[in-house]
C-alpha positions as CSV (number, residue, x, y, z in Angstrom):
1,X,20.3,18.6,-6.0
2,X,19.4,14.9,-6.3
3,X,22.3,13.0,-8.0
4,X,21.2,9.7,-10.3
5,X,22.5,7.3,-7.9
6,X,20.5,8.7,-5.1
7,X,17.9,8.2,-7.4
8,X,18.3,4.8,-8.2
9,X,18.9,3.5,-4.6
10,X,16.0,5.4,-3.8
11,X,13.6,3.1,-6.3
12,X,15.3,0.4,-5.6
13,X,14.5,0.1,-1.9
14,X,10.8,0.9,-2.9
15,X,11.1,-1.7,-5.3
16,X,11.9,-4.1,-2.6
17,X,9.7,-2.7,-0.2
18,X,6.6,-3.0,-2.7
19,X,8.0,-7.3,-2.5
20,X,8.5,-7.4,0.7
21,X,4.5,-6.0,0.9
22,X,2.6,-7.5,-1.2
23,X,4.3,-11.0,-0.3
24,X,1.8,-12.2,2.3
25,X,-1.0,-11.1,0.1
26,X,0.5,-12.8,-3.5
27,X,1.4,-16.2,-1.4
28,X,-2.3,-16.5,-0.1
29,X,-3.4,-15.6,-3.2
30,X,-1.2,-18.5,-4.7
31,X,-2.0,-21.0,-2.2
32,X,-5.6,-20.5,-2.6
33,X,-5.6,-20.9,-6.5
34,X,-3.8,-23.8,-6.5
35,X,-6.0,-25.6,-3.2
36,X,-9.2,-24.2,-5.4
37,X,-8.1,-25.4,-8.3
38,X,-7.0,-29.1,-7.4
39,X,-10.4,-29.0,-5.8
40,X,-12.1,-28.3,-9.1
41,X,-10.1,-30.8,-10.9
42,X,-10.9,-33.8,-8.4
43,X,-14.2,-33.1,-8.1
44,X,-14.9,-32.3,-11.4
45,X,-16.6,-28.7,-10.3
46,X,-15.6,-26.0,-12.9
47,X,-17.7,-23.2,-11.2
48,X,-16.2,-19.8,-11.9
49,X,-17.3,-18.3,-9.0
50,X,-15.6,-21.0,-6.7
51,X,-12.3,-19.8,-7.5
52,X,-13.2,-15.8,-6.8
53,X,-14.8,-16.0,-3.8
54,X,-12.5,-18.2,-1.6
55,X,-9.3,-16.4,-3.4
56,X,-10.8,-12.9,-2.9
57,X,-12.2,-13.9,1.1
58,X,-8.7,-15.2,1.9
59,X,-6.7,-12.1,0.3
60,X,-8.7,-9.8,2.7
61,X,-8.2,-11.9,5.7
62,X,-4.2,-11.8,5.1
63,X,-4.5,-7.6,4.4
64,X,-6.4,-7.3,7.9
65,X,-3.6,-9.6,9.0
66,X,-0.6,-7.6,7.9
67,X,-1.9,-4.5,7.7
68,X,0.0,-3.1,10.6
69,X,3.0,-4.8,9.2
70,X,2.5,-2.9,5.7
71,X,1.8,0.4,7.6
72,X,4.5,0.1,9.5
73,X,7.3,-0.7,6.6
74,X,5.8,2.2,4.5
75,X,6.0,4.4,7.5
76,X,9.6,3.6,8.2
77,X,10.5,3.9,4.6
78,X,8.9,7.5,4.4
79,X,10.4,8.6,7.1
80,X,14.3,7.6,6.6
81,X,14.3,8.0,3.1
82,X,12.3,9.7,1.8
83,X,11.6,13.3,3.6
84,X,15.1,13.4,4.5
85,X,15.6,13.4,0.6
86,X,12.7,16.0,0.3
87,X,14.1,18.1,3.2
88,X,17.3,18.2,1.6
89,X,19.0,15.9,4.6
90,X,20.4,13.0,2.8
């Protein structure tokens, strides 16, 4: 049987392993926004398409990027944690 503080340390390294994931993609994302944005205010340009398009280009380049990174962390994360925990191994 599962006890609650398997449980709990359980979601909590998914918890940090969702961060540590979607880092990369929330920084670009930020980065982006903000060079957009500055952009748009110096040049007086408030087209909303301006922001989507170079925000939603440069989030897929970085998820290409890291891809095998994210795969790689899930994988790892699955297969220590989680089906020993299934299996009844922990």
């Amino acid at each position: 049987m599962l006890s609650e503080g398997l449980f709990y340390d359980t979601l909590r390294q998914a918890l940090w392993i969702a961060v540590i994931i979607s880092i990369p993609i929330l920084t670009v994302a930020l980065v982006t926004g903000l060079t957009v944005g500055l952009f748009q205010a110096l040049t007086s340009i408030q087209e909303m398409t301006l922001t989507f398009v170079p925000k939603l280009a440069a989030i897929i380049i970085v998820f290409w990027v890291s891809m095998g990174f994210m795969t790689q962390t899930l994988v790892s994360f699955f297969q220590t944690t989680i089906i020993p925990i299934i299996s009844g191994g922990f």
